[in-house]
Structure formats: C-alpha cells, structure tokens
C-alpha positions as a Markdown table, in Angstrom:
| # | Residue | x | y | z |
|---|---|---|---|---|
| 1 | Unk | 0.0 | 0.0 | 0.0 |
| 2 | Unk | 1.6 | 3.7 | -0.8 |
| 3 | Unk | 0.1 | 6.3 | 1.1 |
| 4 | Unk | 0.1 | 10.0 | -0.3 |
| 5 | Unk | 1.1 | 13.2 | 1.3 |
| 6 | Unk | -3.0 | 13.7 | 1.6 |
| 7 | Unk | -3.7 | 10.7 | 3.7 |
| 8 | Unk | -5.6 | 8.8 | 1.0 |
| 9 | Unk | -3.5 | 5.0 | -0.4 |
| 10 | Unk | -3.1 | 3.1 | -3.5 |
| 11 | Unk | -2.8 | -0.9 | -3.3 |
| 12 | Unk | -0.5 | -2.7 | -5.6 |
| 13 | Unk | -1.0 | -6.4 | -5.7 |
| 14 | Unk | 2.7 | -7.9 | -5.8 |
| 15 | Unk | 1.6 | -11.5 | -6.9 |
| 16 | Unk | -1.8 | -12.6 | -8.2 |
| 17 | Unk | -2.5 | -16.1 | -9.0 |
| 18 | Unk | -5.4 | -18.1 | -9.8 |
| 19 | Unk | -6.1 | -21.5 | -7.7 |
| 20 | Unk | -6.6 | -24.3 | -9.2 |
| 21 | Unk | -10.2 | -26.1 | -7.9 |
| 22 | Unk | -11.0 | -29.0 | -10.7 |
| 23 | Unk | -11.2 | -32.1 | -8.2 |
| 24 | Unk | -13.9 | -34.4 | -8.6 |
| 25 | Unk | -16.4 | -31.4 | -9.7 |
| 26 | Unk | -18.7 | -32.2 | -6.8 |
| 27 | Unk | -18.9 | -32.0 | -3.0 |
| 28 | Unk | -17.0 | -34.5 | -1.1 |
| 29 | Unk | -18.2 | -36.6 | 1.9 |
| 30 | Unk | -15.6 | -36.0 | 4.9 |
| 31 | Unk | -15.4 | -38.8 | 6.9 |
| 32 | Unk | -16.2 | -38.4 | 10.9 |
| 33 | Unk | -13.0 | -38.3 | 12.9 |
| 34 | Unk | -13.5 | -41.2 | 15.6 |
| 35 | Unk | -10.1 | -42.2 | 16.1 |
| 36 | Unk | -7.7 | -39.2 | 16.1 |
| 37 | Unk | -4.5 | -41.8 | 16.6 |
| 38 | Unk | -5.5 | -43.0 | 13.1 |
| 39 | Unk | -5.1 | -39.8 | 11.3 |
| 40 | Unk | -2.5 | -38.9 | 9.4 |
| 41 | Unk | -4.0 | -35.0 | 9.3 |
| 42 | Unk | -6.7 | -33.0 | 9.7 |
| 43 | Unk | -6.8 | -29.3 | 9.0 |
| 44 | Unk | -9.5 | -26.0 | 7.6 |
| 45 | Unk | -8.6 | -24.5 | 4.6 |
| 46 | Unk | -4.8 | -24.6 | 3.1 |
| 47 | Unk | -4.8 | -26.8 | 0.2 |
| 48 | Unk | -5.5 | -26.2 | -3.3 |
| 49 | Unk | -6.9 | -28.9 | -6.0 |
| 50 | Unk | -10.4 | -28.6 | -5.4 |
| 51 | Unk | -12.7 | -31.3 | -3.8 |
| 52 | Unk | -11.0 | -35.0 | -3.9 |
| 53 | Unk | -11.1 | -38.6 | -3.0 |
| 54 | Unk | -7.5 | -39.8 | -3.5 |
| 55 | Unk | -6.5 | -43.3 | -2.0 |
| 56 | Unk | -2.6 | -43.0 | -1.2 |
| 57 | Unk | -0.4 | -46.3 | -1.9 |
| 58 | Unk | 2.9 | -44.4 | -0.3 |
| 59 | Unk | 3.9 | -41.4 | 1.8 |
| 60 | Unk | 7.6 | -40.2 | 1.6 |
| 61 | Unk | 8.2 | -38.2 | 4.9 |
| 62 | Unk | 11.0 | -36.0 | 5.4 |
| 63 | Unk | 11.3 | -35.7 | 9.2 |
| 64 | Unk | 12.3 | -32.1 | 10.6 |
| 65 | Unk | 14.0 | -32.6 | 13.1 |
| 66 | Unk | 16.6 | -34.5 | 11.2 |
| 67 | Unk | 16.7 | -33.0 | 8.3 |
| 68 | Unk | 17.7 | -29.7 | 10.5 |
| 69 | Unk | 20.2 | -31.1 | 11.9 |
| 70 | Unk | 22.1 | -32.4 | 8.2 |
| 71 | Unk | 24.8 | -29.9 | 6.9 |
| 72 | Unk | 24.3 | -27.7 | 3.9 |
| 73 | Unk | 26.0 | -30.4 | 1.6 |
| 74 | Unk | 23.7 | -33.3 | 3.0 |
| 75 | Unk | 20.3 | -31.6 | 2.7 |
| 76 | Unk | 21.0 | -31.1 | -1.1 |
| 77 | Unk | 21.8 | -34.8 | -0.9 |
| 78 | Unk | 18.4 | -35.4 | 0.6 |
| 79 | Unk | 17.0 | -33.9 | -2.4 |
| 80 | Unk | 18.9 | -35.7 | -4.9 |
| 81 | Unk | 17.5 | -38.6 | -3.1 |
| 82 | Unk | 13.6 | -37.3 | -3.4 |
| 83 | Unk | 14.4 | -37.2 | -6.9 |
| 84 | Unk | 15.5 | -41.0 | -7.2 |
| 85 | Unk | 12.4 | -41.8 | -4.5 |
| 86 | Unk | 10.5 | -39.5 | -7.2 |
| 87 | Unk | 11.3 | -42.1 | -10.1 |
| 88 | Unk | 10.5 | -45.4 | -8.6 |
| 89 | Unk | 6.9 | -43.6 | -7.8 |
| 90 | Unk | 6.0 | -42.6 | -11.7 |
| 91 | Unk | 2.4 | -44.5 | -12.1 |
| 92 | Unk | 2.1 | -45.0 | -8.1 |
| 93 | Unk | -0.1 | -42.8 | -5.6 |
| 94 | Unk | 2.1 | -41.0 | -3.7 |
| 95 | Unk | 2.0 | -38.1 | -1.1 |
| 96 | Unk | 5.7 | -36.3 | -0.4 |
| 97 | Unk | 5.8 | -34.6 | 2.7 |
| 98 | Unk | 8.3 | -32.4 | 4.3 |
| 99 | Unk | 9.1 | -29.1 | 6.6 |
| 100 | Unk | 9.3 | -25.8 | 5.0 |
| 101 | Unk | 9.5 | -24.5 | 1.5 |
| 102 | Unk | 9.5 | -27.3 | -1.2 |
| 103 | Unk | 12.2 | -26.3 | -4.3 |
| 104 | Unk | 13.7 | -23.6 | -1.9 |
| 105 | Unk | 17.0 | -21.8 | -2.4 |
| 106 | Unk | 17.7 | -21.7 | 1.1 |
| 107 | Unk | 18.1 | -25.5 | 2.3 |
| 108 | Unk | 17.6 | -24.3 | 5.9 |
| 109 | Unk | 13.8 | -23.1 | 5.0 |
| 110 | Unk | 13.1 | -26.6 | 3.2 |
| 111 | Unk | 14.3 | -29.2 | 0.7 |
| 112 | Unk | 15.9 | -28.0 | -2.5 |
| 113 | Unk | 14.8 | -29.9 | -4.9 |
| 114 | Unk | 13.2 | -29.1 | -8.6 |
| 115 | Unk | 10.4 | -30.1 | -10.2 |
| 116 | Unk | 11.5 | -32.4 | -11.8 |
| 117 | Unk | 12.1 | -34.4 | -8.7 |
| 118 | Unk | 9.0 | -34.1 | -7.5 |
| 119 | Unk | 6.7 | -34.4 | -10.3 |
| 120 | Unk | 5.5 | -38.0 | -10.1 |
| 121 | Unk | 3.7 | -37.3 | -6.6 |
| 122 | Unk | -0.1 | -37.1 | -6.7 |
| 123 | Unk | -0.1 | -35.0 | -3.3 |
| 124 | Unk | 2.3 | -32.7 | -2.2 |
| 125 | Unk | 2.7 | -30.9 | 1.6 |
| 126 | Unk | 4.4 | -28.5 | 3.5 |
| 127 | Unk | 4.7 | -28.5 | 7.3 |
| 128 | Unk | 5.3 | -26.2 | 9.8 |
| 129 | Unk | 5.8 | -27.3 | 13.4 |
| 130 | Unk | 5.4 | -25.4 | 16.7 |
| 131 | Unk | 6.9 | -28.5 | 18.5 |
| 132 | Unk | 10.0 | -28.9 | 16.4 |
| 133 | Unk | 11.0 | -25.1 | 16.4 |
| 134 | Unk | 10.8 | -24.6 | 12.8 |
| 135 | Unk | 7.8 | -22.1 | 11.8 |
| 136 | Unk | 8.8 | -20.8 | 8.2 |
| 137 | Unk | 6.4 | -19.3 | 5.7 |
| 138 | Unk | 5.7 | -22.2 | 3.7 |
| 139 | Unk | 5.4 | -21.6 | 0.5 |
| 140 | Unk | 1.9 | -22.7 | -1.0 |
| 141 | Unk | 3.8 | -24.4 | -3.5 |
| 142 | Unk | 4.9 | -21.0 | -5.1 |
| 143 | Unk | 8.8 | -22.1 | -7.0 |
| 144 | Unk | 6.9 | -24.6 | -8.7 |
| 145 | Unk | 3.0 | -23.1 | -8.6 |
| 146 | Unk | 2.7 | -23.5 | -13.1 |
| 147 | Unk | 3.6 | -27.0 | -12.8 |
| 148 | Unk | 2.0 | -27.7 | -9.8 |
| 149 | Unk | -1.3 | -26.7 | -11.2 |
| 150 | Unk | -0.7 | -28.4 | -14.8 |
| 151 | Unk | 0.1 | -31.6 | -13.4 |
| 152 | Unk | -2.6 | -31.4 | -11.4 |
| 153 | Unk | -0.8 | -32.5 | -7.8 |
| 154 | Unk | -2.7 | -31.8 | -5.0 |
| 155 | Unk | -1.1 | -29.4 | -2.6 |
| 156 | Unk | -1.6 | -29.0 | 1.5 |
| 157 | Unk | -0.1 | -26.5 | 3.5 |
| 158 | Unk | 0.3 | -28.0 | 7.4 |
| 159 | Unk | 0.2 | -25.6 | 10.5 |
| 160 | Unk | 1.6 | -28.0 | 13.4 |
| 161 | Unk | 0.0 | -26.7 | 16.8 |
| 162 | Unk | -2.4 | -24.4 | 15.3 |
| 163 | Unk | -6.1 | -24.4 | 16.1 |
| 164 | Unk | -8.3 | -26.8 | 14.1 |
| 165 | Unk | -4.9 | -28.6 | 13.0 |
| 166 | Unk | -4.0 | -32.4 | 13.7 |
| 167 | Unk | -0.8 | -33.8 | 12.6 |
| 168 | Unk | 0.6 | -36.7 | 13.6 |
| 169 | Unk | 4.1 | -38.3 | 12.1 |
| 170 | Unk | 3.6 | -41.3 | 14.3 |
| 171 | Unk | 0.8 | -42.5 | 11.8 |
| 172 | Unk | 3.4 | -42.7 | 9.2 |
| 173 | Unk | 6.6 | -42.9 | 11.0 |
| 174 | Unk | 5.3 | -46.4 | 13.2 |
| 175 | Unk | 5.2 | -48.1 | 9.7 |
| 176 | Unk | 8.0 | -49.5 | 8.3 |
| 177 | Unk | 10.6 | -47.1 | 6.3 |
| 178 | Unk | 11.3 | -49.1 | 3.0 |
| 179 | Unk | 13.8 | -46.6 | 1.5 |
| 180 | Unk | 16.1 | -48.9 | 1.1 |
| 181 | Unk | 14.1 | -51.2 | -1.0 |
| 182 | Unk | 14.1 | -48.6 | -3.0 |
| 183 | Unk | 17.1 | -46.5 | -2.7 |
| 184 | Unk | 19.8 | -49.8 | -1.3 |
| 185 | Unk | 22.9 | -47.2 | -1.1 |
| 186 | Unk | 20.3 | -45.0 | 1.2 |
| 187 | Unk | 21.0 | -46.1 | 4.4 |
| 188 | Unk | 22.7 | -43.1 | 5.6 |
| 189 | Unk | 19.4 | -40.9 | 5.5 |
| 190 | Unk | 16.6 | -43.8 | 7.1 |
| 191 | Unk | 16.6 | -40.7 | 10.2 |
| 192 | Unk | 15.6 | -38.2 | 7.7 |
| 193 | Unk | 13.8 | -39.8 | 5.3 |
| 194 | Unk | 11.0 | -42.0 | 6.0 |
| 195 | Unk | 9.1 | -44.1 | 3.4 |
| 196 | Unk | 6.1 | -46.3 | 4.0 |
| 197 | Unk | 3.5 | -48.2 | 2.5 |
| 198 | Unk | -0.2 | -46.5 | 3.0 |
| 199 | Unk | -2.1 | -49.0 | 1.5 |
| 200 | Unk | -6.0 | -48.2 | 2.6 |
| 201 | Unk | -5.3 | -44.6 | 3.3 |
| 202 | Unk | -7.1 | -41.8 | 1.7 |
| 203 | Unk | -7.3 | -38.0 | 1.5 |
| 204 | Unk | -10.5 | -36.2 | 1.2 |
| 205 | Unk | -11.2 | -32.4 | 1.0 |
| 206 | Unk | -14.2 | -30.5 | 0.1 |
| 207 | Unk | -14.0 | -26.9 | -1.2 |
| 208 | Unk | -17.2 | -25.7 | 0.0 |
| 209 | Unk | -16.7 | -26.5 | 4.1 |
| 210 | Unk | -12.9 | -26.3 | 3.1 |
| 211 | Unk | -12.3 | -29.6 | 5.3 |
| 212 | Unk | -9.2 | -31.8 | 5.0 |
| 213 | Unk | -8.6 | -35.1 | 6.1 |
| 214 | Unk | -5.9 | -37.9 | 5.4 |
| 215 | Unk | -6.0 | -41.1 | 7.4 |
C-alpha cells in the first residue's frame, strides 16, 4: 500500500494467481473423525486442487528434526535422493511430505529440490511445526506453482499446533521405512527420510466446508 502526502492509499498487488479447484467437480463426503490416533492430518482451509477422494499407496516423509540437523552439503543430498524416490513412484499414488519450502533456495527453510524431482507425486505438503521449532512461511507451493497446477498434484499447507490442526508423524513414522528397498545405497538418510506403504489410506477435501482429512 503507498500512502500520499494527503492521507488517501493506493494498493498494488505484488503476486496474483489463480487457484486451481477442478477435483472431482462435486462435494465430497468427509469422513467423521472417531479415532484421532488414526489420522495422518486434519486441518481448515490450506490446500489447493479442489474437492477430492484420493486413495494413497505411499507417503515419503521427510522428518524435521533431522533433516535440520544435516549440513548444507547433506540436505541437497536429501534432495537428490527425493528425486531418485520420485522415479520409482512414476504410475504410483504417492504423497511427499516435508518441513518448509519445497524447491527452496535456502536448504535451511526446506528441501531443495526441482520439479522435476517431484513431479510423479499425486499429493504434495508442507509442514510447519510449533513443537519442532521450525515455523517458516511455507510456500503454498509457489517455486513450482505453473507446474504444480498443470500436473494437477494436490497441494496442502500443514500448520503443526495451530487451532483446528491435527498432525501426527507417528501414523506414518510407526510403519516401516522401506527406502532402502528402494534407494539400497540409502542407508545413511533412514533418520531423515521416512518411506512407507499406505495402503487403505485416503485424503478427502471439500471446497465448499474447506475440510481436509488424510487417514
């Protein structure tokens, strides 16, 4: 906003973009939340690609507590790895999860990695996380928004300890991290990067009560 000497403003919008809301084209059915412990996340609002129903076969989760700790030099390694991970999921339902700023420039606000290494994933999320310390402004999946929205990958911004939030790695993180069945020369990164088999779990969103849920 730039004010003049007369008290009166003009606002310039800095970025503008449309969202995309295709989805199934119709309202979506959330299902009631009985048993919290088997949710993977819940949240209002912050996601973009409209109303869906998408069964997940895999989630890769990058943990952030970990992943902070890695030097500059391993966290690009981490996304050289998402980009191998990225290739064994072409044709697969897979959800890619991690803290902060997905394709940032900074490794310390998120994993740097480009679309390309990303591209195969059906769902895609950010996380933010009161508990770990690490609160950045994620990015709504901004360095890679053209793409994001022509491949159609559904996107979900995650606000750890916020109100109307629940997130919980354990749901993912109790299963059993197969990376190296997929990655053998991975070993070194089973801390930080966490894949498992989902089979049976779904996301669900609905545009018009803008309702989330993954379990």
């Amino acid at each position: 906003a730039n004010f003049r000497r007369d008290n009166s403003f003009k606002v310039n919008l800095v970025q503008c973009r449309p969202l995309q809301t295709k989805g199934l084209g119709r309202t979506v059915k959330i299902p009631d939340l009985k048993d919290v412990k088997g949710c993977f996340f819940s949240t209002k609002g912050n996601f973009m690609g409209g109303s869906v129903r998408l069964p997940i076969d895999y989630v890769i989760f990058i943990a952030a507590g970990a992943y902070l700790k890695l030097s500059e030099q391993e966290k690009y390694e981490v996304a050289r790895q998402i980009g191998m991970i990225n290739r064994e999921m072409k044709g697969k339902n897979a959800m890619l999860i991690g803290p902060g700023r997905w394709g940032s420039t900074t490794p310390s606000l998120g994993v740097p990695v480009h679309f390309s290494e990303l591209c195969h994933m059906k769902v895609l999320c950010e996380y933010a996380s009161m508990k770990e310390g690490f609160m950045p402004e994620l990015s709504y999946g901004s360095h890679f928004f053209q793409d994001i929205v022509e491949s159609e990958i559904f996107y979900v911004a995650i606000f750890d300890g916020y109100q109307n939030v629940i997130f919980n790695p354990d749901r993912i993180l109790r299963e059993e991290n197969l990376l190296t069945s997929f990655l053998p020369d991975s070993g070194q990164f089973e801390k930080v990067i966490h894949v498992a088999n989902t089979s049976g779990m779904q996301i669900y969103s609905d545009i018009v009560t803008q309702r989330l849920l993954c379990r």
